[in-house]
N, C-alpha and C positions, 0 to 999 in steps of 0.2 A: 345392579340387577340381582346378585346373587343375595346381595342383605333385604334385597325387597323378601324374593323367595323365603328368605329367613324366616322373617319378620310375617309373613303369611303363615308358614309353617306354626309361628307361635302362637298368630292368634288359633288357628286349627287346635292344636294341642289344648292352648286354652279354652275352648268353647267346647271340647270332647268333655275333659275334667268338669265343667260347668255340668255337661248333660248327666254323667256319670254321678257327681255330687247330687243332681236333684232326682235322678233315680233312684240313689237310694233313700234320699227324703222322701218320696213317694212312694216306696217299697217300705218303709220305715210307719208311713201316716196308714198307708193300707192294713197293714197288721196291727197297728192301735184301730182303727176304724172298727174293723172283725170286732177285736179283743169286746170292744166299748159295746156292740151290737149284741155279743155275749151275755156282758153283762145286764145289759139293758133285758132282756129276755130274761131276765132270773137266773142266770146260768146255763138254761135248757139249750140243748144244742136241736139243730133242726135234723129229724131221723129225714131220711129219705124211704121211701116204701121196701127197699131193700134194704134197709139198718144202716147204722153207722160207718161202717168200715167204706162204703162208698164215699160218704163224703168227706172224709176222711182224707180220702188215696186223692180226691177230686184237690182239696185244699194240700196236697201234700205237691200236687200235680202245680198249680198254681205259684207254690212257692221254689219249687224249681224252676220253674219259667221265668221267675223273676230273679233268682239266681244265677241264673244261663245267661241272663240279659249284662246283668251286673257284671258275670266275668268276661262276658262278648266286648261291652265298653272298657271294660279296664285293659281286656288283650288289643282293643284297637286305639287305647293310651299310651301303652306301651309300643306299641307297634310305630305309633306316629314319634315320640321321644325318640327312638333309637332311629328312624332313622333322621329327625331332626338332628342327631346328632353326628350323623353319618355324613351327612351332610355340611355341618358344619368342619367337620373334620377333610371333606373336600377341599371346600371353601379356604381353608387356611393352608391347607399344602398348594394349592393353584395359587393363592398369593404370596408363599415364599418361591415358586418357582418365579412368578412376574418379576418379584423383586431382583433372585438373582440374574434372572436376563436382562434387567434396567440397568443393573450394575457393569453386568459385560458392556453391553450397549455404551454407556458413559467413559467405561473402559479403552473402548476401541476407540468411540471419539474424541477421547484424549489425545491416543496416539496418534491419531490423523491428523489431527491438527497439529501436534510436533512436527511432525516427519514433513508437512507440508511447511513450516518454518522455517526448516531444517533446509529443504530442498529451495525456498523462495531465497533465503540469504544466502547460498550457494549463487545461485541465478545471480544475484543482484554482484558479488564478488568477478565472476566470469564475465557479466556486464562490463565492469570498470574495466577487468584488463582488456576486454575487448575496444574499447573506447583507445586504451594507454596506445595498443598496437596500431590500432586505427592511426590515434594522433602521433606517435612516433616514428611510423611511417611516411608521413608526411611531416615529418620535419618539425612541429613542433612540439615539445615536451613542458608543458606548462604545469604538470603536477608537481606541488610539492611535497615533504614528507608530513606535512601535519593532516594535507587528503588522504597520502595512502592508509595511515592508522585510522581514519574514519573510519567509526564501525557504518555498514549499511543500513538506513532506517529501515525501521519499521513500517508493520502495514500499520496504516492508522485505524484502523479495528478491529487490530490484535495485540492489546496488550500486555496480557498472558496467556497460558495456556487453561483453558478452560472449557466446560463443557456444559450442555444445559442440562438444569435438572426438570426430570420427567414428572 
């Protein structure tokens, strides 16, 4: 989920830069456009009834707008990188904490399942003598020593100790 989010965020960034890039191609094509329109007139600039200095301030006006635009998209390229990257920097700290809680987690079911080993071959020991007492009580003692040293099986679907991986 959070690589989709990524992966959204990229294209994001990349389609701002896209916009950013053809604004200034268009900010770029409009000032040759002028320039061309210039010179196509002879040079003659167009007076406005009030003289130059108006159209002037008008085209100076113009081009700050397009400037204002230019640095609007590039503060909101910037804007989206950092925190694309803030977010990636989430993202990797939330997966080394998962990681180290998978580990406790495999951790502790390790030791459960020891200690439940531990406790079943116990069990399975206090069985026999329970049996020994039983049958020696009642007179017959048929064990011999090569039963006592029997180790006690195993469960038959634990044959180490092991844990699963997440």
């Amino acid at each position: 989920e959070a690589r989709g989010e990524l992966r959204a965020r990229d294209g994001q960034v990349e389609v701002l830069r896209l916009a950013l890039q053809q604004g200034v191609r268009r900010a770029e094509r409009g000032l040759e456009t002028e320039e061309d329109e210039d010179e196509k007139d002879g040079g003659k600039t167009k007076e406005t009834p009030c003289g130059l200095p108006g159209e002037q301030e008008a085209e100076g006006q113009v081009r700050e707008g397009r400037g204002a635009n230019e640095e609007r998209l590039r503060a909101e390229l910037l804007l989206e990188r950092r925190q694309n990257e803030a977010q990636a920097s989430v993202f990797e700290s939330e997966r080394r904490t998962w990681q180290t809680e998978k580990e406790k987690v495999i951790r502790y079911q390790k030791e459960l399942q020891a200690s439940y080993l531990e406790m079943y071959h116990k069990n399975q020991v206090l069985e026999r003598e329970l049996q020994e007492l039983r049958g020696g009580s009642s007179g017959s003692i048929g064990t011999s020593a090569a039963e006592e040293d029997k180790q006690p099986p195993g469960l038959p679907w634990i044959e180490r100790i092991e844990s699963s991986e997440i």
